[in-house]
C-alpha positions as a printed Julia matrix, in Angstrom:
326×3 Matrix{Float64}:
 -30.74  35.44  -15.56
 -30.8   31.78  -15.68
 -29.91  28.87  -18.77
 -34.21  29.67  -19.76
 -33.87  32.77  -20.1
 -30.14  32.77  -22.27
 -31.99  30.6   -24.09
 -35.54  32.23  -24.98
 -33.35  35.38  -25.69
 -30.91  33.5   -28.07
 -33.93  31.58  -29.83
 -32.0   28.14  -28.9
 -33.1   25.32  -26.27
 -32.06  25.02  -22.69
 -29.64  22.16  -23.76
 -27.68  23.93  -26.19
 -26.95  27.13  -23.84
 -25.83  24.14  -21.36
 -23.52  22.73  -24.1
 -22.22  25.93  -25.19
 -21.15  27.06  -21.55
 -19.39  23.69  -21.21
 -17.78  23.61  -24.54
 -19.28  20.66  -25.7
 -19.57  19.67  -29.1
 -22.66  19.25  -32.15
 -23.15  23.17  -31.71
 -23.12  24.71  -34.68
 -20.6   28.14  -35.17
 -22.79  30.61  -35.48
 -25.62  29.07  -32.62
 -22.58  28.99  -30.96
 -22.06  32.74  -31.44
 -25.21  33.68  -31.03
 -25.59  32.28  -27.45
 -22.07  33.9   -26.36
 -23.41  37.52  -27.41
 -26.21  37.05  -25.05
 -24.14  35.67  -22.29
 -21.62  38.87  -23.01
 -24.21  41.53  -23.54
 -26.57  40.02  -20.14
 -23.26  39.37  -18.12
 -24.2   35.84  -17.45
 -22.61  33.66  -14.74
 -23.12  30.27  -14.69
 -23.34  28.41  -11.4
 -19.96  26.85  -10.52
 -21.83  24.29   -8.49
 -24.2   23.88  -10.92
 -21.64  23.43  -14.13
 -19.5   21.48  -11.41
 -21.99  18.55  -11.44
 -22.03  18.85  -15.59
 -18.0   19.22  -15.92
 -17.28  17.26  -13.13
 -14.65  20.02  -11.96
 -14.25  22.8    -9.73
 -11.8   24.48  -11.56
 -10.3   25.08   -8.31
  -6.93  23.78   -7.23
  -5.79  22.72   -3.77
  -2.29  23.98   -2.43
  -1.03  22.17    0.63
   1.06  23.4     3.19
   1.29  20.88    5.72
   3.41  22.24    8.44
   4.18  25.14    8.92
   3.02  27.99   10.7
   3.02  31.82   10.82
   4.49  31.06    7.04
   2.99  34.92    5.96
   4.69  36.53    9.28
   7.9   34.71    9.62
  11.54  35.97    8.61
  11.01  33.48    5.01
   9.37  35.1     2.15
   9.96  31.41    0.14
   6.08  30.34    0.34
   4.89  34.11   -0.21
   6.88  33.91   -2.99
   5.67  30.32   -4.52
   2.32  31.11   -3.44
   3.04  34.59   -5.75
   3.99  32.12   -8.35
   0.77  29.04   -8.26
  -1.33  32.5    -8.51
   0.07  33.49  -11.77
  -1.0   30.48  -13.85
  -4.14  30.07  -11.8
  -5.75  33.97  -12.63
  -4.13  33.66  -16.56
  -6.12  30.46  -16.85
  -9.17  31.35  -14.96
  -8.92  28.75  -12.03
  -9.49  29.22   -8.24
  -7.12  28.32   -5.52
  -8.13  26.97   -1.93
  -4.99  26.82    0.15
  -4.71  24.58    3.02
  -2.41  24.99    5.83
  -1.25  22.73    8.42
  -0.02  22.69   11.91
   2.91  20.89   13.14
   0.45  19.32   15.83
  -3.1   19.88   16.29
  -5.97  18.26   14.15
  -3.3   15.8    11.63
  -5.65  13.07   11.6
  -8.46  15.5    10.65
  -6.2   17.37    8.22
  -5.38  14.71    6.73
  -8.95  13.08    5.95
 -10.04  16.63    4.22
  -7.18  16.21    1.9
  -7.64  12.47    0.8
 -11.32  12.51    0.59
 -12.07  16.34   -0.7
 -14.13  16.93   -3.61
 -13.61  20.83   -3.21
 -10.57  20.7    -5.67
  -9.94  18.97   -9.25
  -6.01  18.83   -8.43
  -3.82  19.24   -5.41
  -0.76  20.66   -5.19
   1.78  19.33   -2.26
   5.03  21.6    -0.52
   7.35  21.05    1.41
   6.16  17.42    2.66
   8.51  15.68    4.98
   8.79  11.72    5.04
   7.37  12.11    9.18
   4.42  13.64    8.2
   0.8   11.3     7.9
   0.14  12.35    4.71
   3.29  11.52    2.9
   2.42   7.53    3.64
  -1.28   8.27    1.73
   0.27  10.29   -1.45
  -1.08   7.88   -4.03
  -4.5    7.34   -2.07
  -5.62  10.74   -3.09
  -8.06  10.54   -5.44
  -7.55  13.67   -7.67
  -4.42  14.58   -9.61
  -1.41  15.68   -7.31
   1.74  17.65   -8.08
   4.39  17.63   -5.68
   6.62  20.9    -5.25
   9.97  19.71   -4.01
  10.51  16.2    -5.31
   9.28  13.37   -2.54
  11.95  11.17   -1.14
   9.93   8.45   -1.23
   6.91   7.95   -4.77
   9.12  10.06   -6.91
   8.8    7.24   -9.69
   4.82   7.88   -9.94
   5.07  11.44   -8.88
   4.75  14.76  -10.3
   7.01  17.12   -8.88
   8.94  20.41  -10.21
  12.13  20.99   -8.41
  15.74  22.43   -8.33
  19.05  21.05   -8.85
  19.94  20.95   -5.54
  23.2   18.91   -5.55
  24.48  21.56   -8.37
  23.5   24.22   -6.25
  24.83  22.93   -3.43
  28.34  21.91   -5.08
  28.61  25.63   -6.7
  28.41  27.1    -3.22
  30.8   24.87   -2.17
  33.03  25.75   -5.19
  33.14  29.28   -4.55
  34.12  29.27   -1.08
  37.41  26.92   -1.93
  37.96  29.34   -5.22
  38.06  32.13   -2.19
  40.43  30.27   -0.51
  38.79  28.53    2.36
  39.69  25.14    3.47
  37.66  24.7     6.55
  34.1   24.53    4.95
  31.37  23.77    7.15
  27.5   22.94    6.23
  24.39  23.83    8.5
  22.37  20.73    6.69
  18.27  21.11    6.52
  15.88  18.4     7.39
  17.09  15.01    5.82
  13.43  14.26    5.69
  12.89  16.55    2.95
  14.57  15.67   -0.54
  16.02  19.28   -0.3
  17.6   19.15    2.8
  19.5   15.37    1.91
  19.85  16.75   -1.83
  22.06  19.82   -0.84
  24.46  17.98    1.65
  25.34  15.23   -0.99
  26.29  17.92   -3.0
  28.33  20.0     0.08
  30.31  16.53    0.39
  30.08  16.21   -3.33
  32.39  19.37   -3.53
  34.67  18.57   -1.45
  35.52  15.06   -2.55
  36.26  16.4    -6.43
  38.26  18.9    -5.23
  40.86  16.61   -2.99
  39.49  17.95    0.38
  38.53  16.07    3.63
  34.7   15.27    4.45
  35.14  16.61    8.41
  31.49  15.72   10.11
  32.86  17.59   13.07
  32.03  20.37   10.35
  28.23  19.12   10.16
  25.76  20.25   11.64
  22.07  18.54   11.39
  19.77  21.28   11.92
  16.57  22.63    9.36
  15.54  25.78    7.32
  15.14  27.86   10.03
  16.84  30.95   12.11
  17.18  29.12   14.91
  18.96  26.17   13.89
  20.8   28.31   12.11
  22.29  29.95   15.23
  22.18  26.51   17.04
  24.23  25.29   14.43
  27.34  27.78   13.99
  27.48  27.64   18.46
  28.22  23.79   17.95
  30.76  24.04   14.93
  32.64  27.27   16.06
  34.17  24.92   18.59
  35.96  22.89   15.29
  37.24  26.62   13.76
  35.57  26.7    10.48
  37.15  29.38    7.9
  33.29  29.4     5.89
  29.74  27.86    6.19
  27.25  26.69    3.57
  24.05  27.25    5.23
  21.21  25.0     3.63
  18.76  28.34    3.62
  19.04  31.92    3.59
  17.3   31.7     7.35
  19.37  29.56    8.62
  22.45  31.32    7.45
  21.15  34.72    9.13
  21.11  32.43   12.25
  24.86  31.48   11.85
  25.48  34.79   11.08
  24.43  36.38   14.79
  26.33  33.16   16.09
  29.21  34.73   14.6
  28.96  37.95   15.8
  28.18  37.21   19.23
  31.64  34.85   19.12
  33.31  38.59   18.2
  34.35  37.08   14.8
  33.83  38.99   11.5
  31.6   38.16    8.12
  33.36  37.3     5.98
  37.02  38.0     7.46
  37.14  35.26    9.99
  34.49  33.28    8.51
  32.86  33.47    5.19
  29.2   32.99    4.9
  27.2   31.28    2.16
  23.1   30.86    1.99
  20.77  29.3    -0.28
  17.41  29.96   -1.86
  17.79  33.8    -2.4
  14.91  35.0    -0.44
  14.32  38.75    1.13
  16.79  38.0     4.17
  19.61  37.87    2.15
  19.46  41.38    1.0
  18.61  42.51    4.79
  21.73  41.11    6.17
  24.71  42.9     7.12
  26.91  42.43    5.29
  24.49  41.0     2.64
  24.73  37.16    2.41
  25.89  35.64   -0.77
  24.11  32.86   -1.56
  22.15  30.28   -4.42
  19.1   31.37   -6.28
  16.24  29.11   -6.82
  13.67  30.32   -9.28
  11.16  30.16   -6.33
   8.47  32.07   -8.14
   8.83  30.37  -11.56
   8.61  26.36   -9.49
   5.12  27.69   -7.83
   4.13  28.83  -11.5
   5.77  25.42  -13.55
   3.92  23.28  -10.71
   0.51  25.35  -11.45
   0.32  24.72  -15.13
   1.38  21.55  -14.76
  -1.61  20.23  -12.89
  -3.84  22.14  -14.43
  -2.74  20.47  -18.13
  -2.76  17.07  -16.59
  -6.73  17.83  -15.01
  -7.42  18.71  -18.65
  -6.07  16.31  -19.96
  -3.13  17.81  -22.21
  -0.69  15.88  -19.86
  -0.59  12.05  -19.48
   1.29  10.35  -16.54
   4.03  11.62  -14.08
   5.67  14.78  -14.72
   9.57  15.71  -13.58
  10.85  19.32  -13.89
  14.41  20.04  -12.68
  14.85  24.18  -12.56
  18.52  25.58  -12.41
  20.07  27.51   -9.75
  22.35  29.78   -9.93
């Protein structure tokens, strides 16, 4: 079936199944209702490209990924899980989702390009963007609307972005190791490129100022969300005999954990063990790791509807959403 035939069958012109589809107005209720029953009852789909060029949108949205790699296969369930979350919003409100992923190296220049100039999307969403990568310099050249996940360290006056508190989070993790006692509080700090990563060291130094304590950078250790820096991390500080460490991710606080082990300390006797983001590791681990939730699920979902009511227009100008932790 095609708009000429939905149309001979409904008794209406070509036109006015067009304007119905696109919910246009100066259609009358019941023509209206009379063209729907014949779209139900023949099981119509319109062309997307075809009602693309009407519209002027995809009803698609763009998630980028820019760097990383193996992100489905790795130890870190955290873009699974706000992937889990973008889908939500995207199937309840009948929208498509093309997801690009980077690569820490190959093809930037060309990755970059399909983002800026793509027509394949009406919005873009934008993770886990660090300050070195090329795109983070272009942000306000793309031409659709854009929604960052993880607020940018640099644009976050023009824009959107859903986030956490990390500076809270980071200070209550803090908090409850020096309510347990522990006086020699290291940090394993994530990249200081991402707002994250700076966000939750403030807050580890935060902690420590308000409660009377020393600010030993012996004690830090400049590393990133991962396992392995993680482990690289607790080998450098164990020489400066920490009592507890604030990981800045789950991951990386796994890492610390082996470190540990392999030093024939105990978790948490010799050395207490904090993590952050409450992803699948931290139930795996033995002993399992305290640590800081982030709504991970609920910041891919927030970030979805978001765009999506700022490419309909039921949203005007930047957008700033600060989740809790807990």
């Amino acid at each position: 079936m095609n708009l000429e035939d939905i149309a001979k069958k409904a008794g209406v012109s070509r036109s006015t199944v067009s304007r119905v589809i696109n919910e246009e107005p100066y259609v009358s209720e019941r023509t209206r209702q009379r063209v729907m029953r014949v779209i139900e009852q023949e099981r119509f789909q319109p062309n997307p490209a075809a009602r693309a060029l009407v519209t002027r949108r995809t009803e698609v949205i763009g998630v980028v990924i820019p760097t990383v790699e193996n992100i489905f296969f790795a130890d870190n369930s955290y873009f699974p899980m706000l992937l889990a979350g973008i889908n939500d919003i995207t199937r309840e409100l009948d929208y498509g989702m093309l997801l690009w992923l980077g690569k820490a190296t190959d093809y930037r220049d060309r990755f970059l390009n399909k983002i800026l100039q793509s027509r394949q999307s009406d919005g873009i969403l934008i993770a886990s963007l660090t300050t070195e990568h090329p795109l983070f310099n272009h942000l306000t050249e793309i031409r659709s609307h854009v929604v960052m996940i993880d607020r940018p360290v640099r644009y976050d006056d023009v824009m959107s972005y859903v986030t956490i508190d990390n500076v809270a989070g980071a200070e209550m993790a803090v908090n409850h190791m020096i309510r347990a006692g522990r006086r020699r509080i290291a940090h394993i700090a994530g990249q200081q490129s991402i707002s994250d990563g700076r966000d939750r060291l403030i807050g580890y130094r935060s902690a420590l100022r308000k409660a009377g304590m020393p600010v030993d950078e012996n004690l830090v250790f400049m590393g990133a969300f991962t396992r392995q820096h993680g482990y690289a991390g607790m080998k450098h500080i164990l020489q400066h005999k920490p009592d507890a460490i604030f990981a800045c991710g789950d991951t990386a606080a796994i890492g610390a954990i082996q470190a540990i082990h392999e030093a024939g300390l105990r978790v948490p006797d010799d050395i207490a063990v904090i993590g952050f983001d409450d992803i699948d590791v931290a139930t795996q681990s033995i002993p399992p790791l305290t640590t800081i939730r982030q709504p991970i699920q609920q910041k891919g979902s927030v970030a979805a509807r978001i765009l999506i009511d700022l490419i309909e227009g039921q949203l005007q100008g930047p957008q700033h959403v600060l989740l809790p932790t807990e």
